[in-house]
PAGUVEX-362200 format. One record per atom (N, C-alpha, C): residue in three letters; x, y negated, z negated; atom name. Coordinates in steps of 0.2 Angstrom, whole numbers, padded with zeros to 4 digits. Layout:
N
+------+-------+-------+-------+------+
! rest !     u !     v !     w ! atom !
+------+-------+-------+-------+------+
!  ALA !     X !     Y !     Z !   CA !
...
+------+-------+-------+-------+------+
***
This chain:
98
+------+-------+-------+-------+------+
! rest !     u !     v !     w ! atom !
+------+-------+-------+-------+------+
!  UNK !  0004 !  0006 !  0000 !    N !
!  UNK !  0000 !  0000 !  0000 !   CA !
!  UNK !  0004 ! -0006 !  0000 !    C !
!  UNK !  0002 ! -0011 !  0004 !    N !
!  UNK !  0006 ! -0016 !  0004 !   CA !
!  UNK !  0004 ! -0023 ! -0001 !    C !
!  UNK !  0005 ! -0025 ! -0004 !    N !
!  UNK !  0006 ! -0028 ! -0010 !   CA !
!  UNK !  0008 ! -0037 ! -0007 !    C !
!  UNK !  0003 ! -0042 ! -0009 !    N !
!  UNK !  0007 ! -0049 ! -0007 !   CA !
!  UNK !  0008 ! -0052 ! -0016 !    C !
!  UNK !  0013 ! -0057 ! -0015 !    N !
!  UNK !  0012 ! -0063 ! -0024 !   CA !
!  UNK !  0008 ! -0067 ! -0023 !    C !
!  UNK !  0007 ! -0068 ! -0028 !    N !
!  UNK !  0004 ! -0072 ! -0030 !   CA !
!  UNK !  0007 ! -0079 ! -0037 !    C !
!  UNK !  0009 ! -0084 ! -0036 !    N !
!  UNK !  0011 ! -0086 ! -0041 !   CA !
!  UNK !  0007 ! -0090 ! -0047 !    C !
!  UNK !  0003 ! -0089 ! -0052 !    N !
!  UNK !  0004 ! -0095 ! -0056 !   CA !
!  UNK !  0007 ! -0100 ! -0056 !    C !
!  UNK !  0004 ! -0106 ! -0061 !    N !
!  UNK !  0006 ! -0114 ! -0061 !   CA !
!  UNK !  0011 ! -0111 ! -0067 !    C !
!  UNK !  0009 ! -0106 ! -0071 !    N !
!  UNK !  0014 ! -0107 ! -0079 !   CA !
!  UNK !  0021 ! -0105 ! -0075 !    C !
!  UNK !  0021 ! -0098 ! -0071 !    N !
!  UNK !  0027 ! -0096 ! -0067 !   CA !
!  UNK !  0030 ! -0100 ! -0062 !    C !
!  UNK !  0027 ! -0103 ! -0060 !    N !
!  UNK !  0030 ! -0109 ! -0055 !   CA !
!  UNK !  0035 ! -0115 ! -0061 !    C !
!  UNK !  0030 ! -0117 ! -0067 !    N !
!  UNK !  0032 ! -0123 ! -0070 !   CA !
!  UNK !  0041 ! -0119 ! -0076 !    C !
!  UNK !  0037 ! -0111 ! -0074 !    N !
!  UNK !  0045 ! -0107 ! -0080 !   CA !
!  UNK !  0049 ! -0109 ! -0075 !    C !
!  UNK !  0048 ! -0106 ! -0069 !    N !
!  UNK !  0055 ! -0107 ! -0064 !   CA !
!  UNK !  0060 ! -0113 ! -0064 !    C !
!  UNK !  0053 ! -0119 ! -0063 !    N !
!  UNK !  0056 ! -0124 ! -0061 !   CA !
!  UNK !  0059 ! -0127 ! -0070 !    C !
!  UNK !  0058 ! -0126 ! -0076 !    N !
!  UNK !  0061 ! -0128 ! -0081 !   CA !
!  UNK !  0067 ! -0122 ! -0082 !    C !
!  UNK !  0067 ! -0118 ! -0078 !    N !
!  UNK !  0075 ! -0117 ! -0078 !   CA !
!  UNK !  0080 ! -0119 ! -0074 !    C !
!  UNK !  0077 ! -0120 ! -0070 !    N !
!  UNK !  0082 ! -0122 ! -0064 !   CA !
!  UNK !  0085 ! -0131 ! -0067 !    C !
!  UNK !  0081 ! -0133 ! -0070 !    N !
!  UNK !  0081 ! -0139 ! -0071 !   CA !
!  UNK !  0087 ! -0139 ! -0079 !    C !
!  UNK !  0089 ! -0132 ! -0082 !    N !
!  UNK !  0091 ! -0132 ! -0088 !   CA !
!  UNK !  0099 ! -0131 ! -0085 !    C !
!  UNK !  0099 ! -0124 ! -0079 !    N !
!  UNK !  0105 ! -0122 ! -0075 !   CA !
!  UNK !  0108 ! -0129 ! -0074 !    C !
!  UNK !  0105 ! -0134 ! -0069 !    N !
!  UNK !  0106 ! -0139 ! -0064 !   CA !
!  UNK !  0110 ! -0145 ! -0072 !    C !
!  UNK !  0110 ! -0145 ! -0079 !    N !
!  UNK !  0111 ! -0148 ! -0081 !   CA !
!  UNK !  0117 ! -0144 ! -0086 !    C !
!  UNK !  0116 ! -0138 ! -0088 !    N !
!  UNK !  0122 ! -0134 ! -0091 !   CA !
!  UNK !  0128 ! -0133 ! -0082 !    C !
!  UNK !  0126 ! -0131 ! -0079 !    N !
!  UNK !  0131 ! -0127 ! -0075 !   CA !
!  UNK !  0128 ! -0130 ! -0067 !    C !
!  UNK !  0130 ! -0126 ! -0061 !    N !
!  UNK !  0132 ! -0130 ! -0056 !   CA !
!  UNK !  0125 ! -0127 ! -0050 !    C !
!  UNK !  0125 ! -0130 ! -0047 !    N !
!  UNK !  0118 ! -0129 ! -0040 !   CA !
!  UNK !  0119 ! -0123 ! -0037 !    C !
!  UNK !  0125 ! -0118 ! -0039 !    N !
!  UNK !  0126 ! -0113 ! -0036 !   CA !
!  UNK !  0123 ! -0108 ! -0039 !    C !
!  UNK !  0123 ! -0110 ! -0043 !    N !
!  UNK !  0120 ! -0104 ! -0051 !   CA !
!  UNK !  0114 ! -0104 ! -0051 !    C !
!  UNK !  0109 ! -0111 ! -0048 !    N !
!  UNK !  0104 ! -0110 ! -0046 !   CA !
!  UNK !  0100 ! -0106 ! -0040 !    C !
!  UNK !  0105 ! -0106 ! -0036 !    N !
!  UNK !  0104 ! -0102 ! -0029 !   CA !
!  UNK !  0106 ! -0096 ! -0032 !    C !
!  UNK !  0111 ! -0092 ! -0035 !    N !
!  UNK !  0110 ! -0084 ! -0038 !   CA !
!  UNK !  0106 ! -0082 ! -0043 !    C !
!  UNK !  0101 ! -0089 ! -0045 !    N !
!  UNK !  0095 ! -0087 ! -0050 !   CA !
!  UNK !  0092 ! -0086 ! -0046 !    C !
!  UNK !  0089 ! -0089 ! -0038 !    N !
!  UNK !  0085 ! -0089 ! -0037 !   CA !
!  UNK !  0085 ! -0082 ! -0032 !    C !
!  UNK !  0090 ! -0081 ! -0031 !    N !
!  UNK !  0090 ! -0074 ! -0026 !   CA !
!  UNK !  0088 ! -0070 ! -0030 !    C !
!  UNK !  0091 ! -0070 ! -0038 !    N !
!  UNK !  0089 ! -0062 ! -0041 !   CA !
!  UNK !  0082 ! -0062 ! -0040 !    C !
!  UNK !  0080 ! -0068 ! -0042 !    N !
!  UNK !  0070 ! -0069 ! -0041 !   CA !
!  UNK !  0067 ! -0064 ! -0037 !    C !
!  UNK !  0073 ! -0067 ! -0030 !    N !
!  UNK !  0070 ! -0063 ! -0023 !   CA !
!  UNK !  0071 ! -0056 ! -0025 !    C !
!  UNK !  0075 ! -0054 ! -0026 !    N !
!  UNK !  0077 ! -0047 ! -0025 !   CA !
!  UNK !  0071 ! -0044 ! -0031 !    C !
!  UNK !  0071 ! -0046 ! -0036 !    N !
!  UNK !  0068 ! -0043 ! -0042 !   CA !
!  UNK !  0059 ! -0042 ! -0036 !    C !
!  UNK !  0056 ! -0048 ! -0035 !    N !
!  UNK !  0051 ! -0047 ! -0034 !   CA !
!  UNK !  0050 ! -0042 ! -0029 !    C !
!  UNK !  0056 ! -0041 ! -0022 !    N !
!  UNK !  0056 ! -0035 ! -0018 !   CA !
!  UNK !  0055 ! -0028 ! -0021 !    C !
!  UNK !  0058 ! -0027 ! -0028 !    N !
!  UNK !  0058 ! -0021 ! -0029 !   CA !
!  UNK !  0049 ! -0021 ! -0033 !    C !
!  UNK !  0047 ! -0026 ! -0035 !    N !
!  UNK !  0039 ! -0024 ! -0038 !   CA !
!  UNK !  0036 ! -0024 ! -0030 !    C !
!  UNK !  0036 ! -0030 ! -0025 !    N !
!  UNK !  0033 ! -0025 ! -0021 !   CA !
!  UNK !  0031 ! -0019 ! -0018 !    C !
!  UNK !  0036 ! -0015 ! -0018 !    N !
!  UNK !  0038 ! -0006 ! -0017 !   CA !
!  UNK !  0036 ! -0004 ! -0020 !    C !
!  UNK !  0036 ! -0005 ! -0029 !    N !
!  UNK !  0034 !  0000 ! -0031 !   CA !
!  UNK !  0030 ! -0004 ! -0037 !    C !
!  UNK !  0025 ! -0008 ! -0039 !    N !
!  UNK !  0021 ! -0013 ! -0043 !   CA !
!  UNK !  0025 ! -0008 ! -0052 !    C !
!  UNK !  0021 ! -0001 ! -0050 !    N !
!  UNK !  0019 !  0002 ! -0055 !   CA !
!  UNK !  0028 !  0005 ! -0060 !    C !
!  UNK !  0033 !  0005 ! -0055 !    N !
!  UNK !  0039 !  0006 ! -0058 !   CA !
!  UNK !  0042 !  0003 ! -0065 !    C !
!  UNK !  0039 ! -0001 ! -0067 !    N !
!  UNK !  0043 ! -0006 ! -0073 !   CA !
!  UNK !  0040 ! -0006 ! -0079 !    C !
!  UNK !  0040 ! -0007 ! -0086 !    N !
!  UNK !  0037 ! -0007 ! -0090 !   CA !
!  UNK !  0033 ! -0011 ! -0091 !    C !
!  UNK !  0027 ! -0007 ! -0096 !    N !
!  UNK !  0020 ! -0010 ! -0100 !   CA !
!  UNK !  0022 ! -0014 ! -0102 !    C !
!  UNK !  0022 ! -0021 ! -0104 !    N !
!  UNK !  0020 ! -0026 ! -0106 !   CA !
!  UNK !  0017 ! -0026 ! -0112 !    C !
!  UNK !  0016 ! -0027 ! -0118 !    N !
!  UNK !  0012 ! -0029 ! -0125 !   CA !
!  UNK !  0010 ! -0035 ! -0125 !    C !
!  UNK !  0014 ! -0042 ! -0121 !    N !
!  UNK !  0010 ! -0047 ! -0121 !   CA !
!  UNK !  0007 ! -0049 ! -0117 !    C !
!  UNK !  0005 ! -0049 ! -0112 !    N !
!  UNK !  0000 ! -0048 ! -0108 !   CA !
!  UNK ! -0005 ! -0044 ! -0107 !    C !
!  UNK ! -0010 ! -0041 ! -0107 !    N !
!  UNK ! -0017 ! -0038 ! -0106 !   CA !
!  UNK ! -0016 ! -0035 ! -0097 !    C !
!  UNK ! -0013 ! -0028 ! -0099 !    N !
!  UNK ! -0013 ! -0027 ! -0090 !   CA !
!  UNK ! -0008 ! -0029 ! -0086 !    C !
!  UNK ! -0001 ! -0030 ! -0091 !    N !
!  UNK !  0001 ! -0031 ! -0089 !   CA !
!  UNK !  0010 ! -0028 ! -0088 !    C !
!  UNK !  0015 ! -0029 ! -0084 !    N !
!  UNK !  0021 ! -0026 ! -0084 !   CA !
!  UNK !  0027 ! -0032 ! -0082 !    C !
!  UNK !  0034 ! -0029 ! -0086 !    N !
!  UNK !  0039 ! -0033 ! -0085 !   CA !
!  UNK !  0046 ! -0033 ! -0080 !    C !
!  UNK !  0049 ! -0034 ! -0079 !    N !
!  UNK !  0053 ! -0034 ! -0076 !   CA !
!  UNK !  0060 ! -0039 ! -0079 !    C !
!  UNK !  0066 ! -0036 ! -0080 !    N !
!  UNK !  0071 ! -0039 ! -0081 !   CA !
!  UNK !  0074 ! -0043 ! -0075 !    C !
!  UNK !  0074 ! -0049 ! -0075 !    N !
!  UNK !  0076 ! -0053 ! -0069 !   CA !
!  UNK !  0086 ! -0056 ! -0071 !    C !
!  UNK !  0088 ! -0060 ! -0076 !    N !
!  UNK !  0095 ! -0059 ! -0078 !   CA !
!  UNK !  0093 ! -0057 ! -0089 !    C !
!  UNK !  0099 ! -0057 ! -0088 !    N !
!  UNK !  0101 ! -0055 ! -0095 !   CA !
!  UNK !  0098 ! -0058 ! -0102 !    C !
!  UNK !  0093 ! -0064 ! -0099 !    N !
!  UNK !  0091 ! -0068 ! -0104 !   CA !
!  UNK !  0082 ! -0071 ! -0101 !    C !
!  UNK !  0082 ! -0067 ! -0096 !    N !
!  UNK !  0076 ! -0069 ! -0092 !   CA !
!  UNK !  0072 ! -0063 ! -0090 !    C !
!  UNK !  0065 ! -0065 ! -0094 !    N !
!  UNK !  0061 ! -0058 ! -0090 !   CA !
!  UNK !  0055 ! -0060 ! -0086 !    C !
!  UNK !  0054 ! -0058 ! -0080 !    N !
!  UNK !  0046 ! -0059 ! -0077 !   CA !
!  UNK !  0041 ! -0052 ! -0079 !    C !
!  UNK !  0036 ! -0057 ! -0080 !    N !
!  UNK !  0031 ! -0052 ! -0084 !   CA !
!  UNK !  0025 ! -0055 ! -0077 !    C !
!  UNK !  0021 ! -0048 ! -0075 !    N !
!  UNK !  0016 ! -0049 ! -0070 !   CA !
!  UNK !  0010 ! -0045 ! -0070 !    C !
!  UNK !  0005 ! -0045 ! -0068 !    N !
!  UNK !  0000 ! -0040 ! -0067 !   CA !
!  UNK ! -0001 ! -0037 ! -0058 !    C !
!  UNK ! -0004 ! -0033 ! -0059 !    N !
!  UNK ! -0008 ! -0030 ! -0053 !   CA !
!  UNK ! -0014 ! -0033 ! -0050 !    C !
!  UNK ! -0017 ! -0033 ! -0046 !    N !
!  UNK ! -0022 ! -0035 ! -0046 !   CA !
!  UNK ! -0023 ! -0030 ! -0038 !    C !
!  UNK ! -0027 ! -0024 ! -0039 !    N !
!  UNK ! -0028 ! -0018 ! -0036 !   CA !
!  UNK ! -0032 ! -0022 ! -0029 !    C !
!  UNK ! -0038 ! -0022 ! -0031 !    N !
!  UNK ! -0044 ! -0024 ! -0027 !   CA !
!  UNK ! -0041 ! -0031 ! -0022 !    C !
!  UNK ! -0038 ! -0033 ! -0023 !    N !
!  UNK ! -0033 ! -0039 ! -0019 !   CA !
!  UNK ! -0028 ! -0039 ! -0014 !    C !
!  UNK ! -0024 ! -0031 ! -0018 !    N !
!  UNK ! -0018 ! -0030 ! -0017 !   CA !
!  UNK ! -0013 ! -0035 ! -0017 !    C !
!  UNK ! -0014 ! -0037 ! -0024 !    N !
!  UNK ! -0009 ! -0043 ! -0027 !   CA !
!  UNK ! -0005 ! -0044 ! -0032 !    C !
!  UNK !  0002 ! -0044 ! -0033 !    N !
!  UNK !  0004 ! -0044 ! -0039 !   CA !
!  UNK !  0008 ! -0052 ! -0040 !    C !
!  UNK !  0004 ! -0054 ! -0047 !    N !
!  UNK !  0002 ! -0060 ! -0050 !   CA !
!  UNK !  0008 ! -0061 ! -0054 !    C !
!  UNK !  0014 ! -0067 ! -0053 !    N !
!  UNK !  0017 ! -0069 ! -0056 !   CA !
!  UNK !  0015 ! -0072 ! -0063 !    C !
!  UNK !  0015 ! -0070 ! -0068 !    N !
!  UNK !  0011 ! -0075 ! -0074 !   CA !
!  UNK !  0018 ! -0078 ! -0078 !    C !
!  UNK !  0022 ! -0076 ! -0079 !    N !
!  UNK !  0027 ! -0082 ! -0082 !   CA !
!  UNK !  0036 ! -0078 ! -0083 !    C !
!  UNK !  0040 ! -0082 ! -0083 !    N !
!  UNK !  0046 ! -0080 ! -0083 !   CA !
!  UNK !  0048 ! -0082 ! -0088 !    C !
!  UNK !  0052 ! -0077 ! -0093 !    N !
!  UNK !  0051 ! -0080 ! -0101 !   CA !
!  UNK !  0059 ! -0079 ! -0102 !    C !
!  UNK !  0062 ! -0084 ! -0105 !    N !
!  UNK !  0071 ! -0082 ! -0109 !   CA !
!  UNK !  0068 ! -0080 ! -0115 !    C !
!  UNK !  0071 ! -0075 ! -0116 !    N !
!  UNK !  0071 ! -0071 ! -0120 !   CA !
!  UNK !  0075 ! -0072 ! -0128 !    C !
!  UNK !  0078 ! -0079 ! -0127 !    N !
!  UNK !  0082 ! -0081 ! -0132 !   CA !
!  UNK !  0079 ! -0085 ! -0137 !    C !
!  UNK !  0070 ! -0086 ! -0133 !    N !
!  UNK !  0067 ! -0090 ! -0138 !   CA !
!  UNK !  0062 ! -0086 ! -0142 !    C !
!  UNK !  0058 ! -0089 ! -0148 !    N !
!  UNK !  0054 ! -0085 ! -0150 !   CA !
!  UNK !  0047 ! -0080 ! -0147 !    C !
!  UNK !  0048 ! -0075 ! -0148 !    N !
!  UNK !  0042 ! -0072 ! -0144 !   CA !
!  UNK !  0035 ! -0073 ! -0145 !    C !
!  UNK !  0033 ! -0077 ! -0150 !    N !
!  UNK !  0027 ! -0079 ! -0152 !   CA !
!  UNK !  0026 ! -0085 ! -0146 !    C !
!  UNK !  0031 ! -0086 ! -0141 !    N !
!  UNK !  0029 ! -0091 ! -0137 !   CA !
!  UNK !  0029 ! -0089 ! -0129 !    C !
!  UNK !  0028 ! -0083 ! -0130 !    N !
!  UNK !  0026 ! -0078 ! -0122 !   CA !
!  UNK !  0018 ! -0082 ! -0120 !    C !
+------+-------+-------+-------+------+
***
């Protein structure tokens, strides 16, 4: 089954306050290998949605490790055949803030 994204505003809004945090600690390159890992990470849930783990904070939901401080958490959405970006979380902050 073919599978398209979907993005939320909150996963749109995580992305772009990291990029904004890299672009001020470190250098616009580091932007550009954040952003690929994106690409490649969402490649691999396209192929295969159901590969990656349950999720506990979400309802319905599964995560995917994008780099070492950063998780994307996303849903399915069958009937649509869509898999819904809901937020990309650093794991460095407190969890009660997923």
């Amino acid at each position: 089954m073919n599978y398209t994204i979907r993005w939320t505003e909150r996963a749109k809004q995580d992305v772009q306050n990291i990029i904004d945090f890299i672009l001020v600690h470190w250098e616009s390159a580091i932007v550009s290998n954040f952003l690929d890992l994106i690409d490649v990470k969402i490649g691999f849930i396209l192929k295969n949605p159901y590969q990656n783990m349950i999720s506990k904070h979400y309802t319905n939901s599964r995560k995917i490790i994008i780099h070492t401080h950063i998780t994307l958490f996303y849903t399915i959405d069958e009937d649509l055949n869509e898999v819904i970006l809901l937020s990309f979380f650093d794991t460095r902050q407190n969890p009660n803030k997923i």
